[in-house]
C-alpha positions as CSV (number, residue, x, y, z in Angstrom):
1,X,-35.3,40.1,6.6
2,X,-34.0,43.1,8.9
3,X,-31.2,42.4,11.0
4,X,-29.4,44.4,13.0
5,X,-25.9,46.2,12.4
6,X,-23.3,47.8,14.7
7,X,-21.8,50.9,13.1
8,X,-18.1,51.8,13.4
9,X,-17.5,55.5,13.5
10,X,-14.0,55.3,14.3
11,X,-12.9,57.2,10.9
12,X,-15.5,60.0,12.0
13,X,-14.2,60.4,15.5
14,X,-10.8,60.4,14.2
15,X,-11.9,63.5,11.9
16,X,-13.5,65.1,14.2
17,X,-10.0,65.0,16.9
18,X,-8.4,65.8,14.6
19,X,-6.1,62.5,14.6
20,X,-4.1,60.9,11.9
21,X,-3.4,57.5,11.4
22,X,0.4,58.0,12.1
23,X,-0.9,59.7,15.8
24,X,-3.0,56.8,16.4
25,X,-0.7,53.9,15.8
26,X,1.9,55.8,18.1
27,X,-0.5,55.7,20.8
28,X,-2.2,52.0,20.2
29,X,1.7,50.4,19.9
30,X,0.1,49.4,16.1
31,X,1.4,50.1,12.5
32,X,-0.4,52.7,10.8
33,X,-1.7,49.9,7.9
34,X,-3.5,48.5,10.8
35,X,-5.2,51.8,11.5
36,X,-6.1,52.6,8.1
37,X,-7.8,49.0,8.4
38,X,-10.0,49.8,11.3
39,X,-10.7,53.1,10.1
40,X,-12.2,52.1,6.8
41,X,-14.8,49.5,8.0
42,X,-18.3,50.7,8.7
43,X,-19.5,47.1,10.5
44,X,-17.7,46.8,14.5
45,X,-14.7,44.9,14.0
46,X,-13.0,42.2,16.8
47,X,-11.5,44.5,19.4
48,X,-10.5,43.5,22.3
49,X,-11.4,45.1,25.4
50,X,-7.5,46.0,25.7
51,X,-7.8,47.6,22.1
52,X,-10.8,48.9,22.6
53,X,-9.8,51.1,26.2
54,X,-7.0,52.2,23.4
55,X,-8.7,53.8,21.0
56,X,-10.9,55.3,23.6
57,X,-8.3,56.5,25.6
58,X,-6.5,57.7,22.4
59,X,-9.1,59.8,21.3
60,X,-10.7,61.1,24.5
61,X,-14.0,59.2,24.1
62,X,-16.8,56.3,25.3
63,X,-16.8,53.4,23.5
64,X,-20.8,54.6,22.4
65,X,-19.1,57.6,20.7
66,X,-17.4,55.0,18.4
67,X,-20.7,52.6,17.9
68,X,-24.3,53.2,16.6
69,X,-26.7,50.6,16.4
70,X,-28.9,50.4,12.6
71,X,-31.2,48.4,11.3
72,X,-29.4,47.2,7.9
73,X,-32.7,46.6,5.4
74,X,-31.9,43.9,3.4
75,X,-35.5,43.6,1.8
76,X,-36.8,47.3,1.2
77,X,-38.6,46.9,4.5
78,X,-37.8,49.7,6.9
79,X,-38.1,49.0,10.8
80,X,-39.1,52.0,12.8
81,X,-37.8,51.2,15.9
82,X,-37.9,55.3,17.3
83,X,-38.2,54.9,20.7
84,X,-42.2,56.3,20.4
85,X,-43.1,53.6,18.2
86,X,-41.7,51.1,20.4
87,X,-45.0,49.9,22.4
88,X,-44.3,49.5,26.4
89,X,-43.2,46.3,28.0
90,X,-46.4,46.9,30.8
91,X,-48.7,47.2,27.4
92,X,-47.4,43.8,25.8
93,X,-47.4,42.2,29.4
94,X,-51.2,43.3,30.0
95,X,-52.0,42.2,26.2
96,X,-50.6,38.7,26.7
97,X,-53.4,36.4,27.8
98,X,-51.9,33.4,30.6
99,X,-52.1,29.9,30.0
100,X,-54.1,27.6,31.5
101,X,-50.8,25.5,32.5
102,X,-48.9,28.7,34.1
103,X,-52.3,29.6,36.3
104,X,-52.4,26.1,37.1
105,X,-48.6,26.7,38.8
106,X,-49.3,29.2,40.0
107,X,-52.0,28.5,42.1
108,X,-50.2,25.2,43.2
109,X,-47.0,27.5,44.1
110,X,-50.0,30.0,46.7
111,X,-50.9,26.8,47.8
């Protein structure tokens, strides 16, 4: 079973800034313990939108610069979801034969 997994990439953003915990903290009205926290966890924690704007704001960035989106392989299948293997919705839409029921409605809704 794939499912999917939202990245944090606060503890690389920081790096890159060049922003330590201490700096952070200051700036979020938070203890540095409660940085350190949020910076060593790869899976999105519960922000608020208020926390959120914070770190963002703090750091000079979007909220994508903090979040990427992975498939996490949990049964050595591998999901290639590039966006040229990903077939277009007008292909599936054209592939996808109509009921009988739904031509029926909608031929009573022309009517």
């Amino acid at each position: 079973m794939v499912r999917n997994v939202i990245r944090w990439k606060l503890n690389e953003m920081m790096a890159r800034r060049r922003i330590r915990n201490k700096d952070l903290a200051v700036s979020l009205g938070i203890s540095e313990n409660s940085v350190y926290r949020l910076r060593r966890t790869d899976e999105m924690p519960r922000l608020s939108p208020e926390r959120l704007n914070g770190i963002c704001t703090a750091l000079d960035c979007q909220p994508g610069d903090l979040l990427v989106w992975e498939p996490d392989d949990l049964q050595g299948h591998t999901q290639d979801n590039t966006p040229s293997s990903r077939q277009p919705i007008n292909d599936l839409l054209q592939t996808t034969p109509k009921s009988s029921s739904s031509t029926k409605s909608e031929i009573q809704v022309a009517a």
